[in-house]
TIZA-503575 format. One record per residue (C-alpha): residue number from 0; residue in one letter; x, y, z. Coordinates in nm, 4 decimals. Each point is the difference from the previous one (the first is absolute). Example, Ala and Ser with C-alpha at 12.3 -4.5 7.8 and 13.67 -1.06 7.14 Angstrom:
2
ATOM  lumdren  lomar         u         v         w
ATOM        0      A    1.2300   -0.4500    0.7800
ATOM        1      S    0.1370    0.3440   -0.0660
This chain:
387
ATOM  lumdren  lomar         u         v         w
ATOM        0      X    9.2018   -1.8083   -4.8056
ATOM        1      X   -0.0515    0.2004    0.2967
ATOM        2      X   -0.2832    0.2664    0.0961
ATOM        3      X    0.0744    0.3952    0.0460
ATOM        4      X   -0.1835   -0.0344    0.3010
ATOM        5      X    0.0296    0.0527    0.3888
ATOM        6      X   -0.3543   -0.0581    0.0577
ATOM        7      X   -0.1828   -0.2766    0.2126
ATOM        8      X   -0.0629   -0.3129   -0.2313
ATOM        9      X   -0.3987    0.1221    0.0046
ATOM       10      X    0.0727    0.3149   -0.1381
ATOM       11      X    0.1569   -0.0647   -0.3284
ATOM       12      X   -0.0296   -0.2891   -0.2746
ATOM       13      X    0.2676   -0.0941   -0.1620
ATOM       14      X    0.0221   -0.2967   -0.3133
ATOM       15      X    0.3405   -0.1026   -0.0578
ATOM       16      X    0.0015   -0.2026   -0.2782
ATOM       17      X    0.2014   -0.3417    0.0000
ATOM       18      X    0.1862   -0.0098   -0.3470
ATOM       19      X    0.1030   -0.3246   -0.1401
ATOM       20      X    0.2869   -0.0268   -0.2339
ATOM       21      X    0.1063   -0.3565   -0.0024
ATOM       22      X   -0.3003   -0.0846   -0.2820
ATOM       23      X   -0.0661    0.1184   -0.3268
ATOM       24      X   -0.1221    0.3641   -0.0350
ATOM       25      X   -0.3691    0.0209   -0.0563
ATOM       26      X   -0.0753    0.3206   -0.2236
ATOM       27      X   -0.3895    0.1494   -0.0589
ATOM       28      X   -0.0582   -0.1295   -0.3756
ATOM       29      X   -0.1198    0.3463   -0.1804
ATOM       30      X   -0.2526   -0.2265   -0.1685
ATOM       31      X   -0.1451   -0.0478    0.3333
ATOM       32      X   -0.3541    0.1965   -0.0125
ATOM       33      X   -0.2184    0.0709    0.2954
ATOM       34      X   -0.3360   -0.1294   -0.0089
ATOM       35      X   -0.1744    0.3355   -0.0559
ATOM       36      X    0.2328    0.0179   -0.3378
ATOM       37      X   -0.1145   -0.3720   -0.1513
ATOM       38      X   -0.3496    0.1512   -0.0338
ATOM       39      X   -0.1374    0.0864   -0.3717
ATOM       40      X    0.0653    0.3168    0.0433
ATOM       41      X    0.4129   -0.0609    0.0275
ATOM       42      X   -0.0283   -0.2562   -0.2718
ATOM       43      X   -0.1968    0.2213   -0.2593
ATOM       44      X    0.3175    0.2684    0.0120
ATOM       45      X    0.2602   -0.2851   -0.0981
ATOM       46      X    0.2841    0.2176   -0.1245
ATOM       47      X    0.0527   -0.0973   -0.3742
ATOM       48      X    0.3133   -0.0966   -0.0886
ATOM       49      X    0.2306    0.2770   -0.1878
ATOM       50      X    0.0353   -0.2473   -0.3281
ATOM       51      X   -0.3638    0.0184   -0.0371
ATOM       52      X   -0.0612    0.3931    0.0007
ATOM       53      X   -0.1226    0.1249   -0.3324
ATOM       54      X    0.2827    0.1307   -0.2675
ATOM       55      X    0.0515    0.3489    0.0704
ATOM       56      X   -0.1689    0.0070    0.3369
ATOM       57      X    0.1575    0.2708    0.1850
ATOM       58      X    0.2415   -0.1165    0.3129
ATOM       59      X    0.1550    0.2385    0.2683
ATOM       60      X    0.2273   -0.2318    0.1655
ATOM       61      X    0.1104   -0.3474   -0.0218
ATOM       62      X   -0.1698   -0.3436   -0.0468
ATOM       63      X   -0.1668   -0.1284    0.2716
ATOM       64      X    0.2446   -0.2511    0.1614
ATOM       65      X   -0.2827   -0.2208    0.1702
ATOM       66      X    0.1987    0.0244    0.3381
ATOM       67      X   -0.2922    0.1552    0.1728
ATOM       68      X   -0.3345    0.0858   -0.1193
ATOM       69      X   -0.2321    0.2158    0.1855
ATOM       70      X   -0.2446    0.1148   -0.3372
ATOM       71      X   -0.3441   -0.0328    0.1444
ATOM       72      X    0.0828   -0.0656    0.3792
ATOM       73      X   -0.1345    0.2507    0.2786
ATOM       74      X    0.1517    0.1700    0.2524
ATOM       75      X   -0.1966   -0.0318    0.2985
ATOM       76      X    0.3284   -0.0591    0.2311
ATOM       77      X    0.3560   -0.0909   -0.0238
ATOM       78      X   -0.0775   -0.3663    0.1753
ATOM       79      X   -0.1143   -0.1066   -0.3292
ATOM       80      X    0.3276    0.0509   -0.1826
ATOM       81      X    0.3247   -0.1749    0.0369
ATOM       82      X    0.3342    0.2076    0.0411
ATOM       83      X    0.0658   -0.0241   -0.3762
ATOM       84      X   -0.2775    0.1378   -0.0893
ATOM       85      X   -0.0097    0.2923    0.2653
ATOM       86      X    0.3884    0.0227   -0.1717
ATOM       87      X   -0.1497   -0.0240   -0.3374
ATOM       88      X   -0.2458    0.3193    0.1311
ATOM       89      X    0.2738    0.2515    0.1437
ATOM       90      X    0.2840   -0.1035   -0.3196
ATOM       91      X   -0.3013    0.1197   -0.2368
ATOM       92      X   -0.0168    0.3043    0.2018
ATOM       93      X    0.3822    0.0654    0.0003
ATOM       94      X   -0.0766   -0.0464   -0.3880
ATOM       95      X   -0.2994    0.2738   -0.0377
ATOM       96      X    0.1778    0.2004    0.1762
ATOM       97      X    0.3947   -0.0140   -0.1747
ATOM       98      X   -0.2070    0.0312   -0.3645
ATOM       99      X   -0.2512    0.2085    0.1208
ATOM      100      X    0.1802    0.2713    0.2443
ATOM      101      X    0.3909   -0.0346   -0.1232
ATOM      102      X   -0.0283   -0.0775   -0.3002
ATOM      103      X   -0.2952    0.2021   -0.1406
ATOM      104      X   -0.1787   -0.2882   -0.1961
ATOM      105      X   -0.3745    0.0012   -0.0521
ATOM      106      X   -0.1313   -0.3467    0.0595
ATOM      107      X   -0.3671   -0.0007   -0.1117
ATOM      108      X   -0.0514   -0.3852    0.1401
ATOM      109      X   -0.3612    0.1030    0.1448
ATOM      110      X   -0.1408    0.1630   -0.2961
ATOM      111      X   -0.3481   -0.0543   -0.0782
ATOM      112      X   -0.0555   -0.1786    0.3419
ATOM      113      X   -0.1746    0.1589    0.2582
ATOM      114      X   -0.0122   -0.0327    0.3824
ATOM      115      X   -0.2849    0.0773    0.3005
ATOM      116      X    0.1385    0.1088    0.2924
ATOM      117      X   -0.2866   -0.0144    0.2677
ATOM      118      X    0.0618    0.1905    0.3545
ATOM      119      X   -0.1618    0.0064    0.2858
ATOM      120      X    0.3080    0.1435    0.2074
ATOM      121      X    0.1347    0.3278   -0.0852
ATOM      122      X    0.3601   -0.0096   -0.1681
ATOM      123      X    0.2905    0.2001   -0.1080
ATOM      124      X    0.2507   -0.2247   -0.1060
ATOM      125      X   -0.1969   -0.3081   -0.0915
ATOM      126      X   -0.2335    0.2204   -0.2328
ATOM      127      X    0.2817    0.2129   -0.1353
ATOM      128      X    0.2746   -0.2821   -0.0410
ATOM      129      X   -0.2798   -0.2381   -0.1694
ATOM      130      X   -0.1480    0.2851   -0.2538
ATOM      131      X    0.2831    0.1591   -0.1055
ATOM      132      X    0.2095   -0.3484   -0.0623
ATOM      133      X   -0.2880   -0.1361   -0.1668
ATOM      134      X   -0.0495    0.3109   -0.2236
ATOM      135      X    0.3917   -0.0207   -0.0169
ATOM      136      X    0.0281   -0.3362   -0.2272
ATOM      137      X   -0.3156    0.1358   -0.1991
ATOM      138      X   -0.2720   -0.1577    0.2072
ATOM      139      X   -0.3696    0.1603    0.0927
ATOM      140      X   -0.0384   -0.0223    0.4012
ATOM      141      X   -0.3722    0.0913    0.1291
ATOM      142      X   -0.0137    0.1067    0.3561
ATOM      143      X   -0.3039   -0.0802    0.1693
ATOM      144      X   -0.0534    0.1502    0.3792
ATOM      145      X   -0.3123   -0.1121    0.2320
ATOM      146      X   -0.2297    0.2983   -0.1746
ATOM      147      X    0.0228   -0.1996   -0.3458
ATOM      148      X   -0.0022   -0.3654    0.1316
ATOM      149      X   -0.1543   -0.1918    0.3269
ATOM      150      X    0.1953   -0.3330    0.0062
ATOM      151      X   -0.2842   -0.2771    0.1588
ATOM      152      X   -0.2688    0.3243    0.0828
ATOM      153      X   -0.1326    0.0877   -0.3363
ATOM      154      X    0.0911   -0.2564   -0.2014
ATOM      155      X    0.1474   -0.3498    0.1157
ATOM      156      X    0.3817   -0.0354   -0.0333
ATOM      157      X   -0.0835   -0.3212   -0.2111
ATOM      158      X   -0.1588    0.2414   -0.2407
ATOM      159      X    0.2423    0.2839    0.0237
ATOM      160      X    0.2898   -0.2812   -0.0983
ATOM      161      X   -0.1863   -0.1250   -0.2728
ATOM      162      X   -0.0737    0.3661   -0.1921
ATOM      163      X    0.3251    0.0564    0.0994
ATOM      164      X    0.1846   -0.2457   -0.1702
ATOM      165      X   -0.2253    0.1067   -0.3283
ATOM      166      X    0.1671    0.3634   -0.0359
ATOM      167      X    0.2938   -0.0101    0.1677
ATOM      168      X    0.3648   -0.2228   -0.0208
ATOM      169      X    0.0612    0.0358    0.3926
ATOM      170      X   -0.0922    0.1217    0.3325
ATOM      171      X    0.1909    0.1141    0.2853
ATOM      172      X   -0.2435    0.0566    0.2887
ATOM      173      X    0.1118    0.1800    0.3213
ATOM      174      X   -0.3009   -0.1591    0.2918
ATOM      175      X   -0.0542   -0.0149    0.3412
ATOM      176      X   -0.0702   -0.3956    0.0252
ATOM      177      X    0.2146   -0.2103   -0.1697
ATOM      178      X   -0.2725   -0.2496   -0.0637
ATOM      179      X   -0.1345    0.2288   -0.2500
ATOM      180      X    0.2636   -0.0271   -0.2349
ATOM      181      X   -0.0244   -0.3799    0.0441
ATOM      182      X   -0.2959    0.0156   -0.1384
ATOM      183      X    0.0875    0.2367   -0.3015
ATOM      184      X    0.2834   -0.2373   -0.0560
ATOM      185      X   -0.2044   -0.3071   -0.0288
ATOM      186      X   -0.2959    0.1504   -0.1959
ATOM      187      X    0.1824    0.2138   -0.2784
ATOM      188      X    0.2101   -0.1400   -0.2935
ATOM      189      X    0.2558    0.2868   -0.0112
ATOM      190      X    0.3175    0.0068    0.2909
ATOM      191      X   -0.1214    0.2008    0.3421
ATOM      192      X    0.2756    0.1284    0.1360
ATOM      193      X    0.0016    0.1511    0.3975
ATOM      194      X    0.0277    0.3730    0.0382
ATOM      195      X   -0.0451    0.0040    0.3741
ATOM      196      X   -0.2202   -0.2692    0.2190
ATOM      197      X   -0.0006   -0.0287    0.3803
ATOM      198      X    0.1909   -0.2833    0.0108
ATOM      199      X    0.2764    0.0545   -0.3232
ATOM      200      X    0.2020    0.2827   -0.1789
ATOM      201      X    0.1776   -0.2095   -0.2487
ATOM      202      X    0.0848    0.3035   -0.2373
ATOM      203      X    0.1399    0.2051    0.2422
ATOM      204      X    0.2670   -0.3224    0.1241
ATOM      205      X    0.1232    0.0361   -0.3724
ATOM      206      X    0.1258    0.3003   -0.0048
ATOM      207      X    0.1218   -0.0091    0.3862
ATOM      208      X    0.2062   -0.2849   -0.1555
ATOM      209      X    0.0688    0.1436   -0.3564
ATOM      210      X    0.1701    0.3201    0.2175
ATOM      211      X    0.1831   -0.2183    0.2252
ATOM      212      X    0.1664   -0.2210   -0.2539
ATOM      213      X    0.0899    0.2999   -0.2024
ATOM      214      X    0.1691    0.1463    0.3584
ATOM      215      X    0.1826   -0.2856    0.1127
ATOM      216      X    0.0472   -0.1717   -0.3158
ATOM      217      X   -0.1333   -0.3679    0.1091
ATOM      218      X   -0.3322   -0.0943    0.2959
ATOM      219      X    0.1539   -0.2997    0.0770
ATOM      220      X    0.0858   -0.0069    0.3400
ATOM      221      X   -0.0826    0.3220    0.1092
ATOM      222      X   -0.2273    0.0200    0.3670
ATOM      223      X   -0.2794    0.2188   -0.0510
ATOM      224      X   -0.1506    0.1599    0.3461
ATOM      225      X   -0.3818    0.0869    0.0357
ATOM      226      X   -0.0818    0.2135    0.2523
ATOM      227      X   -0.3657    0.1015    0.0575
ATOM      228      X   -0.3406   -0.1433   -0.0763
ATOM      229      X   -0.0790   -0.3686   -0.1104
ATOM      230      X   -0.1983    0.1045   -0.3502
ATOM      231      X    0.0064   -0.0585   -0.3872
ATOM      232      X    0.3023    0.1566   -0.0445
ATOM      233      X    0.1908   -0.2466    0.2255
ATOM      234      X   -0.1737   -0.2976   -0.1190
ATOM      235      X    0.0926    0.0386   -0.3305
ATOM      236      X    0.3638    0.0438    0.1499
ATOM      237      X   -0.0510   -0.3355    0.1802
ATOM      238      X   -0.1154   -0.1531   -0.3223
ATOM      239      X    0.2847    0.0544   -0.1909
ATOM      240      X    0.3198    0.0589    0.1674
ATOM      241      X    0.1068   -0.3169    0.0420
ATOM      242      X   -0.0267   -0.0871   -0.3655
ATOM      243      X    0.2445    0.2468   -0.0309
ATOM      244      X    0.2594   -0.1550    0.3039
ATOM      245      X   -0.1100    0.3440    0.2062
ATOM      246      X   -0.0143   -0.0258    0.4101
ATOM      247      X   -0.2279    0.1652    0.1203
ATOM      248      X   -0.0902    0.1422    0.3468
ATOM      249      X   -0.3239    0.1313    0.1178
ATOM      250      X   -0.0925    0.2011    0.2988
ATOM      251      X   -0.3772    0.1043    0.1038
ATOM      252      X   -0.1655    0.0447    0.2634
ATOM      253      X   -0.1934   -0.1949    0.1836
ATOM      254      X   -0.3689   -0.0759   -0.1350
ATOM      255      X    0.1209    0.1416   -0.3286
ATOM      256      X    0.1973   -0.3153   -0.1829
ATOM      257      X    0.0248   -0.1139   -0.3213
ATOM      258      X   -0.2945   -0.2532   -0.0657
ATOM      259      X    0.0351   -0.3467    0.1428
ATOM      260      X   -0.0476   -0.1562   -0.3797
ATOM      261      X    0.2463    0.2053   -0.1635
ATOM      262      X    0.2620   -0.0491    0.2990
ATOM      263      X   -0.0355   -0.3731   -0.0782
ATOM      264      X    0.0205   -0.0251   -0.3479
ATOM      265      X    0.3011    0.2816    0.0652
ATOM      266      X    0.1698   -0.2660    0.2515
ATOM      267      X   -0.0232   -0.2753   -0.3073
ATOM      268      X    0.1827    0.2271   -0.2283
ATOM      269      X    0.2924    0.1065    0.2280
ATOM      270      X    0.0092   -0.3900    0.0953
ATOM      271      X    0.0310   -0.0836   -0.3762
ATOM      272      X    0.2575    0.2937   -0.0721
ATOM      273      X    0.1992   -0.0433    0.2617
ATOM      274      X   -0.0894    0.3391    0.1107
ATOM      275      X   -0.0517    0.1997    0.3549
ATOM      276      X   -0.3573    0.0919    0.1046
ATOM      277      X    0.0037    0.2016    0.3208
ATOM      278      X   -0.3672    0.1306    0.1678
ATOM      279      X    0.0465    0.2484    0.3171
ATOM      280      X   -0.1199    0.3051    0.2262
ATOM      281      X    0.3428    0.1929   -0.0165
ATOM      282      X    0.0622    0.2363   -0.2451
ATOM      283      X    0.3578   -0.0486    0.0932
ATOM      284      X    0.0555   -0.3362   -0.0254
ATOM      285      X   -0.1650    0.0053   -0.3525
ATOM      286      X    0.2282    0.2331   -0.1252
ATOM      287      X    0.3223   -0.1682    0.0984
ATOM      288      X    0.2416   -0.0316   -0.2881
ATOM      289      X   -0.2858    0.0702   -0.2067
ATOM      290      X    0.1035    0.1491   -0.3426
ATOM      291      X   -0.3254    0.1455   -0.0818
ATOM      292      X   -0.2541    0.1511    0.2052
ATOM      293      X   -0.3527   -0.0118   -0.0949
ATOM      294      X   -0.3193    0.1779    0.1824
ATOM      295      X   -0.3390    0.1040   -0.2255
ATOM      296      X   -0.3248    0.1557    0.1930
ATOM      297      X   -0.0834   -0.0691    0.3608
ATOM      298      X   -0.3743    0.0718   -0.1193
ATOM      299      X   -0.1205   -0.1456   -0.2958
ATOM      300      X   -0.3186    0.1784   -0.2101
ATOM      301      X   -0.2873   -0.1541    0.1615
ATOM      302      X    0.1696    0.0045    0.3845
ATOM      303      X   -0.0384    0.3789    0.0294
ATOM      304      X   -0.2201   -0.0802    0.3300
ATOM      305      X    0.3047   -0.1885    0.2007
ATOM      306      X    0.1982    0.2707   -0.0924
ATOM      307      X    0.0397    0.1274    0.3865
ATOM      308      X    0.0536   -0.3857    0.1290
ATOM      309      X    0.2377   -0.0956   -0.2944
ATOM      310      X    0.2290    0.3070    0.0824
ATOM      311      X    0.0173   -0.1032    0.3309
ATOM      312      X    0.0578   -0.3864   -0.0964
ATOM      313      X    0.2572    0.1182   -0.2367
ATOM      314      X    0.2401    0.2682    0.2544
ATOM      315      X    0.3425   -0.0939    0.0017
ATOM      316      X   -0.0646   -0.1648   -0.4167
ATOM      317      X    0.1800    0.3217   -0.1582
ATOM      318      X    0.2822   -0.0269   -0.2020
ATOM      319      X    0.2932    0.2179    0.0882
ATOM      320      X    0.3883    0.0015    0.0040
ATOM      321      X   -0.0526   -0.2108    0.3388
ATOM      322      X   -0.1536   -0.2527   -0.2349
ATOM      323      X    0.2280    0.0213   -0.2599
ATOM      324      X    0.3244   -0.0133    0.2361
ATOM      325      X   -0.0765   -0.3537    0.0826
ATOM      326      X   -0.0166   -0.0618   -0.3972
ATOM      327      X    0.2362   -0.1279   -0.2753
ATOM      328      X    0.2536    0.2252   -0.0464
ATOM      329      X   -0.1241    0.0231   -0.3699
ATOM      330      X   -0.3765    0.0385    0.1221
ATOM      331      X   -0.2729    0.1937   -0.2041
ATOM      332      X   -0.3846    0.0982    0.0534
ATOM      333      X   -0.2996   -0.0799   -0.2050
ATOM      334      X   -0.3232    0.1373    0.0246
ATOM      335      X   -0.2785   -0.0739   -0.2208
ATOM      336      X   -0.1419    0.3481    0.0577
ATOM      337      X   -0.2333    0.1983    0.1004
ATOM      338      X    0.2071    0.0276    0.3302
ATOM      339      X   -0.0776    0.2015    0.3276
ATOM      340      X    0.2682    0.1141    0.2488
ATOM      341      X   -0.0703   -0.2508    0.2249
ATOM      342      X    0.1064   -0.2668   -0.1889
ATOM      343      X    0.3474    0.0777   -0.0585
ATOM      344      X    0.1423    0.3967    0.0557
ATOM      345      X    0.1163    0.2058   -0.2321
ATOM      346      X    0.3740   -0.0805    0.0911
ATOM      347      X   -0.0438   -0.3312   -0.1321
ATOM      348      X   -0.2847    0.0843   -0.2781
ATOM      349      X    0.2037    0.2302   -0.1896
ATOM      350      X    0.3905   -0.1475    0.0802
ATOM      351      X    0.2006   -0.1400   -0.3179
ATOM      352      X   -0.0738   -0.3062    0.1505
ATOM      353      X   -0.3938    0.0275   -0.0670
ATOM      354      X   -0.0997   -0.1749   -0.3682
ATOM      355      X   -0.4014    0.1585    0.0429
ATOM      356      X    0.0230    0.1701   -0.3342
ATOM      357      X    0.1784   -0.2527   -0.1976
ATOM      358      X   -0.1924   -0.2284    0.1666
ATOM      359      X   -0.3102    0.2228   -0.0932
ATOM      360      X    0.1125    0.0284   -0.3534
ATOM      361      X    0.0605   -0.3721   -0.0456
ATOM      362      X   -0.4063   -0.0219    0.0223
ATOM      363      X   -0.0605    0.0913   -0.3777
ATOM      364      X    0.2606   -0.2418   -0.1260
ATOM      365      X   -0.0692   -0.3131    0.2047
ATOM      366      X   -0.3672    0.0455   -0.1073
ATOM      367      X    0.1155    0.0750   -0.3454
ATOM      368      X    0.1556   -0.3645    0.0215
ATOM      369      X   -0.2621   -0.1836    0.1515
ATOM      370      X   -0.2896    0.1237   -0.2557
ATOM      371      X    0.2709   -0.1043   -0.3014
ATOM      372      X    0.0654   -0.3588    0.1480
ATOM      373      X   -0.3734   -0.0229    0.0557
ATOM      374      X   -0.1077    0.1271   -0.3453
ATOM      375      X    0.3022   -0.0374   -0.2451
ATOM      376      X    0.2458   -0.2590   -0.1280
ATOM      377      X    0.3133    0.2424    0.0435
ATOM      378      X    0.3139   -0.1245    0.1757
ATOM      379      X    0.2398    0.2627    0.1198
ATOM      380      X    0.3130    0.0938   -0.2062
ATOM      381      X    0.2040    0.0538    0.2919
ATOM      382      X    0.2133   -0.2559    0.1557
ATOM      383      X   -0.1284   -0.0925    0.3376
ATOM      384      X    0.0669    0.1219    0.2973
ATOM      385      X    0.1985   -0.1536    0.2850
ATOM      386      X   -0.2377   -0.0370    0.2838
């Protein structure tokens, strides 16, 4: 594989991947846990077997098929879950959504079960996707801002876990350190899953992925291009793409990287799916034969004092039919939103080419999906998706 790059060697990375194909293929064993997931906690939500449900005991889609199990787990990033069960995640979605939406069921799979939703960052789509799809399927979601709780101020997050997991089934927590909800997810008993952290946006890669697949009909193979600042939003990206057989090509610029541990553990990924990681300075370059084109904030909440040296750093970063010319001829836009005009103009923003609001809309059932395999024993009804 070669790089879409005219740059000096020191200026961009690239990992091409050496694929073998003269052994036996090697294939990630769905049984295969992370360690976070062989904790009590995982194996005190063992999903009981259909057989064994109660006579009568109502059922809204088929037996659990054992393939992957996720009841229990957390979702604190996508490096903890193998590409069947990220699959497992978005072909649930696909199945809220063609009951839910097309088809006009009403699934109540979260009644009597009730989630805390604890944010210290302001939201739109996070709060509104994650209370309305819980509400959807019958659940109770609390929403708890920095004026009703004071995670490690007032009361210690051990503590705040613990009462916690006494009055509530979940918790999706949107933080500013990502250490916090390492904490949560160690001290409480129920599944903590990430809303938002400085270093991961897990949720939000769902339904970037959910929208893409239901656009071009399969991920595999498809080059993804990043183009703007190293943060959460791109890690998650870097996490995950490769699981999916996604290339993926990242431009920043200088000083403003991914970090050097998620770059590395991104390397081993692309190396083991015989993938294409690319790291650069030019826009450009990133963008060649890309077939989507991805930017998100150039200042995150809690940078509003670089704001004057981060525009500067980032001139040149905005994505516009220039951009877009060097593309796939097939190429579309994704934006997790809110977006300024800065990032990407208005040409671009609001083409047929841009997926923002399908992209926005896929929120509420990708979170829908993740709170049922966290909670629930249901197994979607329709037949997987090619991806």
């Amino acid at each position: 594989m070669t790089c879409f790059s005219s740059k000096p060697t020191n200026q961009i990375r690239c990992y091409r991947p050496v694929c073998t194909t003269g052994g036996p293929e090697v294939r990630e064993s769905p049984w295969t846990l992370p360690p976070h997931s062989r904790s009590q906690k995982a194996s005190a939500h063992r999903v009981t077997p259909s057989c064994w449900r109660r006579q009568g005991a109502p059922r809204h889609g088929q037996p659990l098929l054992n393939e992957v199990q996720l009841k229990g787990r957390d979702l604190l990033t996508l490096k903890d879950f193998t590409g069947e069960e990220i699959k497992y995640m978005l072909w649930l979605s696909a199945d809220l959504k063609f009951r839910i939406k097309q088809k006009g069921e009403y699934l109540p799979l979260l009644q009597g079960k009730s989630l805390g939703m604890i944010f210290e960052k302001r939201s739109t789509r996070t709060r509104l996707s994650t209370e309305t799809g819980f509400a959807l399927l019958g659940g109770h979601p609390c929403f708890l801002t920095t004026q009703d709780i004071h995670l490690g101020v007032n009361e210690s997050l051990m503590d705040t876990a613990r009462v916690l997991s006494s009055m509530t089934d979940a918790v999706l927590a949107r933080v500013f350190n990502h250490s916090d909800l390492d904490i949560l997810a160690k001290e409480a008993s129920i599944p903590i899953v990430n809303g938002l952290s400085d270093m991961y946006h897990p949720i939000q890669i769902l339904a970037d992925y959910l929208t893409l697949q239901e656009h071009y009909g399969s991920l595999k193979g498809l080059t993804l291009s990043w183009i703007g600042d190293g943060n959460n939003i791109l890690h998650s990206i870097m996490m995950s793409a490769a699981k999916f057989g996604m290339h993926l090509q990242v431009a920043t610029p200088k000083g403003y990287e991914p970090d050097p541990s998620v770059t590395k553990l991104a390397e081993q990924y692309a190396k083991e799916n015989c993938t294409k990681l690319s790291l650069m300075n030019d826009p450009l370059e990133a963008a060649q034969g890309a077939n989507v084109l991805i930017t998100d904030t150039w200042i995150s909440m809690g940078q509003e004092e670089e704001k004057k040296m981060r525009l500067k750093a980032f001139q040149g970063y905005q994505i516009t039919m220039k951009t877009a010319k060097v593309a796939a001829s097939d190429w579309t836009f994704l934006h997790c939103l809110p977006r300024k005009a800065e990032e990407v103009n208005d040409e671009v923003f609001y083409s047929p080419r841009s997926l923002v609001f399908p992209e926005a809309e896929n929120r509420k059932w990708t979170i829908m999906a993740v709170m049922v395999s966290l909670l629930t024993d249901y197994s979607p009804e329709l037949q997987k998706p090619k991806f």
